[in-house]
C-alpha positions as CSV (number, residue, x, y, z in Angstrom):
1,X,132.5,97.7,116.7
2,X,129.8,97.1,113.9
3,X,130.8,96.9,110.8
4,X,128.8,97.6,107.7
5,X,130.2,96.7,103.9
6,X,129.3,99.7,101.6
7,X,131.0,99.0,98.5
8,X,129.4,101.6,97.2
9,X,130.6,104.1,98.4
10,X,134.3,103.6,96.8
11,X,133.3,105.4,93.5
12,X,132.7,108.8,95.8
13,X,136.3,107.8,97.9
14,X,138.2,107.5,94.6
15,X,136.7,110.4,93.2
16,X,137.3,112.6,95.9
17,X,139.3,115.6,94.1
18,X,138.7,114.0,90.8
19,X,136.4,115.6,89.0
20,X,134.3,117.1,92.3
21,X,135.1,120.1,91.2
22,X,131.5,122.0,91.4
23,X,128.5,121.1,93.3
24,X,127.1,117.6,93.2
25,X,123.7,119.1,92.7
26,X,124.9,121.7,90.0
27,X,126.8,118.3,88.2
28,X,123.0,116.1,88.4
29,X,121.2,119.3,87.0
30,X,123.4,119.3,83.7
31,X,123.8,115.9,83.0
32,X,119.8,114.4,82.5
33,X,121.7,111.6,80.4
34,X,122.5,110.5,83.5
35,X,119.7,110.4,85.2
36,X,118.5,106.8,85.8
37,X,122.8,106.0,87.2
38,X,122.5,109.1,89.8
39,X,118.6,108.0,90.6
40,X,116.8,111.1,89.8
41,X,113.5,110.7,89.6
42,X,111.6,113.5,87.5
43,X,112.8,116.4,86.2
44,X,110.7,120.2,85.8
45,X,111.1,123.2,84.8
46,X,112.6,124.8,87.5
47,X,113.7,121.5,90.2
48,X,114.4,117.5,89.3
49,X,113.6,114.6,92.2
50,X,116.5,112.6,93.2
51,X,117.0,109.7,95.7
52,X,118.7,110.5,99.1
53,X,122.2,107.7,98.1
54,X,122.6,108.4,102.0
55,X,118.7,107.2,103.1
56,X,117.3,107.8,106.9
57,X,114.5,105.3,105.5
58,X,113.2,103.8,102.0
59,X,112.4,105.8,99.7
60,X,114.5,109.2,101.2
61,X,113.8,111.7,98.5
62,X,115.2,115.0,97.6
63,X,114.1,118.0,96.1
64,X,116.6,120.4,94.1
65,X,116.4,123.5,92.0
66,X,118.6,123.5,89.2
67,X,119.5,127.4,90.3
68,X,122.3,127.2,92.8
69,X,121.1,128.9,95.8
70,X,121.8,128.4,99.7
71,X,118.3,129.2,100.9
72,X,114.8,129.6,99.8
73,X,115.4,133.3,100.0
74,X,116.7,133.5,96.5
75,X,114.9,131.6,94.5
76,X,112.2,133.1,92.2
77,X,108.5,132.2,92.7
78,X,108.4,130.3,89.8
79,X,111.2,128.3,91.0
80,X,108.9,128.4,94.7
81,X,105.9,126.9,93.3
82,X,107.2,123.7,91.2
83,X,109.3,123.2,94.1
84,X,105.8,122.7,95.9
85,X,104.8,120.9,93.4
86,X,107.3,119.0,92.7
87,X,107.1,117.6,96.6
88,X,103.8,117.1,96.1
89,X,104.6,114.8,93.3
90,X,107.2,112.9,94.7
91,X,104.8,112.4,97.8
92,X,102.2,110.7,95.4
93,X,105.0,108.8,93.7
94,X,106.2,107.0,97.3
95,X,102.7,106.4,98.0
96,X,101.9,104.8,94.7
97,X,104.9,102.5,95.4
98,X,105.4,102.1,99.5
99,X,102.7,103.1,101.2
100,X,103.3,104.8,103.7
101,X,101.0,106.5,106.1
102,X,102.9,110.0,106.7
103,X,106.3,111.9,105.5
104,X,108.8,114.3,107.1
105,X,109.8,117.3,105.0
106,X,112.0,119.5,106.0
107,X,115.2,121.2,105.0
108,X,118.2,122.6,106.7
109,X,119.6,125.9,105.7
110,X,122.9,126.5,106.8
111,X,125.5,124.5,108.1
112,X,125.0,125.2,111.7
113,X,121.5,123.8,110.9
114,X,123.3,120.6,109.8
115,X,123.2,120.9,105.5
116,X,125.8,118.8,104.2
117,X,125.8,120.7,101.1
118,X,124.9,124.1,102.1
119,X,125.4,125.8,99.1
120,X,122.4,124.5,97.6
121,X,119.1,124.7,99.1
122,X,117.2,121.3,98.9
123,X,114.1,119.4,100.5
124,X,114.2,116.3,102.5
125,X,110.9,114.3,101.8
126,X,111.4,110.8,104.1
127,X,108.7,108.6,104.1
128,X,107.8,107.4,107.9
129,X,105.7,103.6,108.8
130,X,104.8,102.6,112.4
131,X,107.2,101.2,114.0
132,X,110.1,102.8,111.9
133,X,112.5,103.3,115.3
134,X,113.0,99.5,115.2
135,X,115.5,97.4,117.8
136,X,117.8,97.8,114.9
137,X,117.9,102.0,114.7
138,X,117.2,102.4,118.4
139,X,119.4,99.8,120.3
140,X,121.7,98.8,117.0
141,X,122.2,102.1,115.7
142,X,121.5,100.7,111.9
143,X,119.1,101.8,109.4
144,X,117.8,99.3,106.7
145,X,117.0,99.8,103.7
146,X,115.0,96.7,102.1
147,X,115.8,97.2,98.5
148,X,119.1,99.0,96.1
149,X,118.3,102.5,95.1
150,X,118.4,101.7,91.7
151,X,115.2,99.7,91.8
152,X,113.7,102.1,93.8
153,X,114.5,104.5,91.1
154,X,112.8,102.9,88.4
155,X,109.5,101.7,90.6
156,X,109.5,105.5,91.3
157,X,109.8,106.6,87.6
158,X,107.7,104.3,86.4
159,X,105.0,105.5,89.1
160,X,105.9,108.8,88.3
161,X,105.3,108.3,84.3
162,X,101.4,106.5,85.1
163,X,101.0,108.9,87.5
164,X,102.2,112.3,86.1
165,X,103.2,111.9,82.4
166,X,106.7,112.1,81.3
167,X,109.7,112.2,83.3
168,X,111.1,115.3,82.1
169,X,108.4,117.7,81.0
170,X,109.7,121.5,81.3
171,X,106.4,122.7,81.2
172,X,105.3,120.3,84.6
């Protein structure tokens, strides 16, 4: 059996029914002070950037509106449109940093379509390279990520600022 060290991850086990009380998403929205600690990225008006803390490859961004909503369906078209645009944003910010010649974006509504927090509707952006199905993923079963989120953070919001302007603009 592989075994992978993830210290991590013991903050989430012993806070498991401490303080979880509402939706992860719903607890980044309200707490910007908080921002660079829970790696989000940029907020908007209507949606804020955070890292994936569970990565399929470097630089696994997501995309959340503050309104707690299970599908795309109920959001307004304000709330539509800086989600595009907040995407599109993010996608400049990862190229600015990583490079990388394509993304995935995608989301999945539901659980049967295999959300892990259903309640709230959010984009997967994952940034793809050549060669990204390594010997590790394909034979190993491991995924690597080359470098702590919390660097990756501030590369990206330091991209994001030369890029874009401030971090948290309501008006972006």
């Amino acid at each position: 059996m592989n075994q992978i060290w993830a210290p991590w991850r013991m903050a989430y086990i012993k806070g498991k029914g401490k303080g979880f009380d509402s939706c992860i998403f719903c607890q980044f929205a309200q707490l910007p002070e908080d921002d660079l600690r829970q790696h989000v990225i940029a907020r908007s008006g209507h949606t804020f950037a955070a890292l994936n803390r569970y990565p399929y490859t470097y630089g696994h961004t997501m995309i959340i509106p503050y309104a707690h909503v299970a599908s795309t369906e109920d959001m307004s078209a304000d709330t539509l449109a800086d989600l595009a645009l907040m995407t599109n944003r993010t996608m400049g910010a990862l190229r600015e940093i990583a490079d990388p010649p394509a993304f995935n974006i995608g989301a999945n509504i539901g659980a049967a379509a295999g959300a892990g927090i259903a309640a709230h509707f959010h984009f997967h952006i994952v940034p793809r390279w050549d060669g990204d199905h390594s010997f590790m993923e394909c034979i190993g079963g491991t995924r690597t990520v080359p470098d702590t989120l919390s660097n990756l953070a501030e590369q990206m919001r330091s991209a994001w600022e030369q890029l874009y302007g401030p971090l948290q603009d309501p008006g972006a």
